[in-house]
C-alpha positions in Angstrom: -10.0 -11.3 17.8 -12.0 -8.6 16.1 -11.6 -5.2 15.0 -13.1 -2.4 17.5 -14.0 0.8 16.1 -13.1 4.4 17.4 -16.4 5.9 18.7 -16.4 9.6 17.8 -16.5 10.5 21.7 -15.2 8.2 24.4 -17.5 7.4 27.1 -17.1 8.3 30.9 -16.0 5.8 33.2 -14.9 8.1 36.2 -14.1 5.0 38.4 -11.7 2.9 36.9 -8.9 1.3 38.6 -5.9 -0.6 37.8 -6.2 -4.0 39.6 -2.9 -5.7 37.2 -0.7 -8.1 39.6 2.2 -7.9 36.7 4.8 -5.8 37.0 4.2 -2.7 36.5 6.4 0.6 37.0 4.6 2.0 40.6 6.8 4.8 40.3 5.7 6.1 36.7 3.3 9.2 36.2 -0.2 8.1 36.8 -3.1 9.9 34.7 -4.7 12.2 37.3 -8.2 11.8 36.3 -9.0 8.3 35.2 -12.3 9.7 33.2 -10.2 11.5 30.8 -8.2 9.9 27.8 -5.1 12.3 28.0 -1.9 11.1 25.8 1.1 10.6 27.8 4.4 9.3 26.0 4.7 5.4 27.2 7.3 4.5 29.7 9.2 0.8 28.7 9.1 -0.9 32.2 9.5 -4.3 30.2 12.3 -6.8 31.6 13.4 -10.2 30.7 11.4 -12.3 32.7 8.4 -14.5 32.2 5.3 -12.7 33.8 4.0 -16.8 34.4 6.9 -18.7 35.5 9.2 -15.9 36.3 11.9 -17.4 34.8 15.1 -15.1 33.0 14.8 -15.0 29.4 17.7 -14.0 26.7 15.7 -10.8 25.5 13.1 -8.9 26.3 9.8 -9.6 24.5 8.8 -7.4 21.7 5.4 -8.5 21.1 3.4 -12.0 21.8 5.5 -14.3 22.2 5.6 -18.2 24.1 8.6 -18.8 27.0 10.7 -21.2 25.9 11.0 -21.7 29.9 7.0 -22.9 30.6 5.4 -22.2 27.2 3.1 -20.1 28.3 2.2 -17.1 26.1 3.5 -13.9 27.3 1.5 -10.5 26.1 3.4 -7.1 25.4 1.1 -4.1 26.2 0.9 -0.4 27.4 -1.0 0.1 30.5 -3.0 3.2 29.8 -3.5 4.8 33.5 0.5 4.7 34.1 1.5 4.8 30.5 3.6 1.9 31.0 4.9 -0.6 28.7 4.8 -4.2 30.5 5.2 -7.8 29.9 2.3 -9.6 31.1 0.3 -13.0 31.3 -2.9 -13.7 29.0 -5.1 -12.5 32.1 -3.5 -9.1 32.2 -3.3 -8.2 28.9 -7.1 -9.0 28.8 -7.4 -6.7 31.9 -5.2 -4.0 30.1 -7.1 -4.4 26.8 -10.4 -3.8 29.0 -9.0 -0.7 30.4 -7.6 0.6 27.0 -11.3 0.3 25.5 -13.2 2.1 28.6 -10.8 4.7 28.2 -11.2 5.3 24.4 -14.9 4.4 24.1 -14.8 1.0 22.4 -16.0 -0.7 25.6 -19.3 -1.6 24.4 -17.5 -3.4 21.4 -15.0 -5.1 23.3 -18.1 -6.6 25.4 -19.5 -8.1 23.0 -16.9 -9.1 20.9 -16.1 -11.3 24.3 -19.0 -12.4 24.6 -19.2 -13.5 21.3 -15.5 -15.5 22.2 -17.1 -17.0 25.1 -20.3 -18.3 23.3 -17.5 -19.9 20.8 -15.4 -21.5 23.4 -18.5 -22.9 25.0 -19.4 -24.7 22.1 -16.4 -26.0 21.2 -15.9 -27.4 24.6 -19.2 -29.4 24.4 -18.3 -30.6 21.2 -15.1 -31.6 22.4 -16.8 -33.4 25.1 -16.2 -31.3 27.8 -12.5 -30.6 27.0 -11.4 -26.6 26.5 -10.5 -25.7 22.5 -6.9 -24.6 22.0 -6.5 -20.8 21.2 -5.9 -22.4 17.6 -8.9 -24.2 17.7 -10.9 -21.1 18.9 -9.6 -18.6 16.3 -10.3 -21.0 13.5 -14.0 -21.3 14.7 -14.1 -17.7 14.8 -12.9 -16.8 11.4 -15.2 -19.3 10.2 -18.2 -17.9 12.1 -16.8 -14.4 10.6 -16.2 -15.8 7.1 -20.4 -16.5 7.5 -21.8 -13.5 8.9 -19.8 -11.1 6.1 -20.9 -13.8 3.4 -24.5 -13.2 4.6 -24.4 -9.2 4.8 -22.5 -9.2 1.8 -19.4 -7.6 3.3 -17.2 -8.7 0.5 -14.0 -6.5 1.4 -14.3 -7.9 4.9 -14.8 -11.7 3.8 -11.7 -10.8 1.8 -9.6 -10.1 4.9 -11.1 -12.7 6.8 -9.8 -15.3 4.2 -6.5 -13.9 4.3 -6.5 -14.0 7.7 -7.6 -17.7 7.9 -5.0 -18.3 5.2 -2.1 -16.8 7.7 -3.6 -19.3 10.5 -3.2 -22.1 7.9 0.3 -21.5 7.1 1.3 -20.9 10.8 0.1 -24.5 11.6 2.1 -25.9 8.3 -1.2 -26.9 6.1 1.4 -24.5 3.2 -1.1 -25.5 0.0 -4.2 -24.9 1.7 -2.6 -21.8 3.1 -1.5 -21.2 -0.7 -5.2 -21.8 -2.1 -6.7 -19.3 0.0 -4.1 -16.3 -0.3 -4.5 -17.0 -4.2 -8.7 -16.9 -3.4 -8.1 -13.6 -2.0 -6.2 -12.2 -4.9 -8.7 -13.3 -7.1 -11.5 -11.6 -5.3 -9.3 -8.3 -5.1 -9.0 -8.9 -8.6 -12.6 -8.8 -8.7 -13.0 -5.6 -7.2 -15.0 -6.8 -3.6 -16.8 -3.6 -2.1 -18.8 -3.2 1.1 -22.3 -3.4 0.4 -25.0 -3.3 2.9 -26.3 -6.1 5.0 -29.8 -6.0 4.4 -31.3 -6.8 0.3 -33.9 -3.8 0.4 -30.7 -1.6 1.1 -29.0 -3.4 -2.0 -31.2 -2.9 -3.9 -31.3 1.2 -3.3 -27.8 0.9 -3.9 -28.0 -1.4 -6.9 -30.4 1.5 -8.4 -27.5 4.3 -8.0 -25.3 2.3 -10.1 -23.3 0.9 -6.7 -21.6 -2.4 -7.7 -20.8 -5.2 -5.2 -17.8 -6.3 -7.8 -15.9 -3.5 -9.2 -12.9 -4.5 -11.3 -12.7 -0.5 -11.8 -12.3 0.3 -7.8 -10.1 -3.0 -7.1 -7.3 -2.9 -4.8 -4.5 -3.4 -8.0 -2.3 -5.5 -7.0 -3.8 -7.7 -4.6 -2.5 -7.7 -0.9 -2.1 -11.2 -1.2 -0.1 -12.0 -3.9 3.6 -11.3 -1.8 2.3 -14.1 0.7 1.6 -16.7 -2.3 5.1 -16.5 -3.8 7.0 -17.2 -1.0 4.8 -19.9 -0.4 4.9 -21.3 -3.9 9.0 -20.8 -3.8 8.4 -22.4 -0.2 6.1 -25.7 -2.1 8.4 -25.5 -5.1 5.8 -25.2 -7.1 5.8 -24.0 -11.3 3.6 -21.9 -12.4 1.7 -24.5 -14.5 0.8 -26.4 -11.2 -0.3 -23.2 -9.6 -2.5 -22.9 -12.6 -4.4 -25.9 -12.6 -4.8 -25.2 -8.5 -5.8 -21.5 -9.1 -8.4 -22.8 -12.0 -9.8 -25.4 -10.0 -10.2 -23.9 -6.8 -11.6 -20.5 -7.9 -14.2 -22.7 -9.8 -15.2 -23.5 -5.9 -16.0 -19.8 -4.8 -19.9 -19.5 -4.9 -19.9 -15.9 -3.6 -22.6 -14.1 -6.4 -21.5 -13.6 -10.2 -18.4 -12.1 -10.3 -16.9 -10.6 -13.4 -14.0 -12.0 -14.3 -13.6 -15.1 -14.7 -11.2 -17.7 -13.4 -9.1 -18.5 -16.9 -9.2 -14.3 -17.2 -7.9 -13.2 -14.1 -5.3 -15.9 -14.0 -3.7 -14.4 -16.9 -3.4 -11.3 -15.1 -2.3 -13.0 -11.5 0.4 -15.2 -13.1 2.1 -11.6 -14.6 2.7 -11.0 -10.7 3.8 -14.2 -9.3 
């Protein structure tokens, strides 16, 4: 669910080994010492079969995708220590993921990235009354949890993304306008010029002093990634560009996130020119 970071040097884990029950080409060139990170071109060992019910499928799976057989997700991934690329159940790609970030030194992020996951799903499930969340209902509470923690260390370019990314969510599970209100949120904050300040005020402050800005209409990402993914959902809604006015106007209104420069009725003038 998050985004692990590259450390600068991996760290050693000289006694890793590959326990994945999927298939997995036995036959392909294994990496001779597990400790070491060594490039090796991928082999594609993926077939047309469900890795959960086994069942024949029509094409071999490019990337996550659910069986139409059992509906069971099905993961696409590249085993690192055989260089293999597999089809494999939710469990194995976890496993393969765990592997990947031992190997390239992102295992202490991984770990607590799960751990944060897990600390989710258990709170969910208690407010469900004991019932498991649904993977939709867990990344939802996740980006929200995220939306809070950048808000509060005033990570502005990442609450950006994180909006976009709950917007995408939204539009997956048909809620279109809301899905529309947030891409159009995003372009306004782009529009704004949100930067990456520090999480702590002190630090804010020093930066403050040096003439940083937190909004920058000078830096801003021109024009914003957003904007491709409102049209075709305003085509999609059949909307004019009078009703996305009054929706823009009103809900930018909403967005309490520190004073930012330009205004609602001012940067609308310049969004509408791209929709």
């Amino acid at each position: 669910m998050g985004i692990f970071r590259r450390n600068k040097e991996a760290k050693k884990f000289p006694s890793i080994t590959p326990q994945i029950t999927d298939a997995v080409n036995e036959s392909a060139p294994k990496v001779e010492n597990a400790s070491e990170y060594v490039y090796v071109p991928p082999i594609d060992t993926r077939e047309a079969k469900c890795p959960n019910c086994q069942g024949t499928l029509k094409k071999v799976p490019g990337s996550m995708t659910k069986c139409p057989l059992c509906g069971e997700f099905m993961f696409v991934r590249t085993e690192p220590h055989t260089r293999t690329r597999v089809v494999v159940t939710e469990a194995g790609a976890e496993h393969i993921d765990d592997e990947t970030a031992k190997l390239n030194g992102t295992w202490e992020d991984r770990q607590k990235e799960k751990k944060k996951i897990a600390k989710a799903k258990a709170e969910l499930t208690k407010k469900f009354g004991g019932v498991e969340p649904s993977k939709e209902d867990l990344e939802w509470s996740l980006a929200i949890k995220d939306s809070m923690e950048y808000a509060k260390k005033h990570w502005w370019s990442s609450y950006a993304l994180n909006q976009n990314k709950k917007a995408e969510m939204l539009r997956k599970r048909g809620k279109t306008k809301l899905a529309l209100e947030l891409f159009l949120q995003v372009a306004y904050l782009e529009h704004n010029g949100v930067q990456e300040s520090e999480a702590d005020a002190a630090s804010r402050k020093m930066m403050a002093e040096i003439g940083f800005k937190e909004f920058d209409p000078d830096n801003a990402n021109l024009p914003p990634y957003s904007i491709n993914d409102a049209k075709a959902l305003i085509k999609e809604l059949d909307f004019n560009l009078d009703t996305v006015e009054s929706i823009f106007l009103v809900e930018m209104k909403k967005v309490k996130i520190g004073k930012l420069p330009i205004s609602p009725e001012e940067s609308w003038k310049y969004i509408k020119t791209l929709l």
